[in-house]
C-alpha positions as CSV (number, residue, x, y, z in Angstrom):
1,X,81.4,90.0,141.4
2,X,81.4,88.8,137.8
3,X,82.6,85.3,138.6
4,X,79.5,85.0,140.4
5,X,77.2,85.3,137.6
6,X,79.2,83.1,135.8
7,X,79.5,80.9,138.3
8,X,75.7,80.1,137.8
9,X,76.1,78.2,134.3
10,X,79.1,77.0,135.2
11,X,80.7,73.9,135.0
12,X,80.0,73.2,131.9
13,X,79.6,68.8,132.3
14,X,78.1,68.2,128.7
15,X,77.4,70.4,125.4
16,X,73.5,70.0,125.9
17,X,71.4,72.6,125.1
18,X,70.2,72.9,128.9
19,X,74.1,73.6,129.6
20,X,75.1,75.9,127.1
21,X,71.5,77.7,128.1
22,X,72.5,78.1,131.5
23,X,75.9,79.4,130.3
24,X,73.9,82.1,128.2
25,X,71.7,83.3,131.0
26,X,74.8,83.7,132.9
27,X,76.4,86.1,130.5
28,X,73.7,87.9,129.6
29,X,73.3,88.4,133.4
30,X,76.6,89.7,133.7
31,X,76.3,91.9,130.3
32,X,72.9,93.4,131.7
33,X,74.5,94.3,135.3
34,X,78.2,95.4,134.8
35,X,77.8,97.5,131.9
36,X,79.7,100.2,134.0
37,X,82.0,97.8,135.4
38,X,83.7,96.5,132.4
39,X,86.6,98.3,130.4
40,X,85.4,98.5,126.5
41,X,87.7,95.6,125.3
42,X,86.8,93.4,127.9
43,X,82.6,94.4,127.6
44,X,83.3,93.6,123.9
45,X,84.7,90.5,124.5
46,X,81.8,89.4,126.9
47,X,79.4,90.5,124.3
48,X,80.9,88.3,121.2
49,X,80.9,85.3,124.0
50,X,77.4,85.8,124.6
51,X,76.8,86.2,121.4
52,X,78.9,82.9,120.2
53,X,76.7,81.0,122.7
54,X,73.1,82.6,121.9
55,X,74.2,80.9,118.2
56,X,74.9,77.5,119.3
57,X,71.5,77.6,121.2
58,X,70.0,78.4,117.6
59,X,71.5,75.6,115.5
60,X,71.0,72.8,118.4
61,X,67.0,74.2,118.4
62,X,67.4,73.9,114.5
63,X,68.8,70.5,114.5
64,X,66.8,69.5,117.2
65,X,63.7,70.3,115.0
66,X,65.0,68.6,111.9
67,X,65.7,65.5,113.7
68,X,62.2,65.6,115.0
69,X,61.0,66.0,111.4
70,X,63.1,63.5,110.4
């Protein structure tokens, strides 16, 4: 049942923010529903991955906004 959810922002073609946005809806999906699911290493795991991709949604917003600024 996970790999469904991930299956949803997956493949990843390209790094654009779109992408990597799908990719983070997908595991915060997968965090939200299978809380009970997961063992503690592996729910840790998903959650620094989620986390690692809510960042690189941050800097391409920031950059993005720079660039606009520019």
């Amino acid at each position: 049942m996970p790999l469904t959810y991930l299956l949803k922002g997956w493949p990843l073609t390209n790094s654009d923010p779109e992408a990597i946005r799908r990719l983070g809806n997908a595991l915060r999906d997968l965090r939200r529903h299978h809380l009970l699911d997961a063992n503690s290493a592996s729910f840790q795991e998903l959650c620094e991955l989620s986390d690692c991709v809510e960042d690189l949604l941050v800097q391409s917003s920031t950059a993005t906004r720079a660039m606009s600024n520019g």
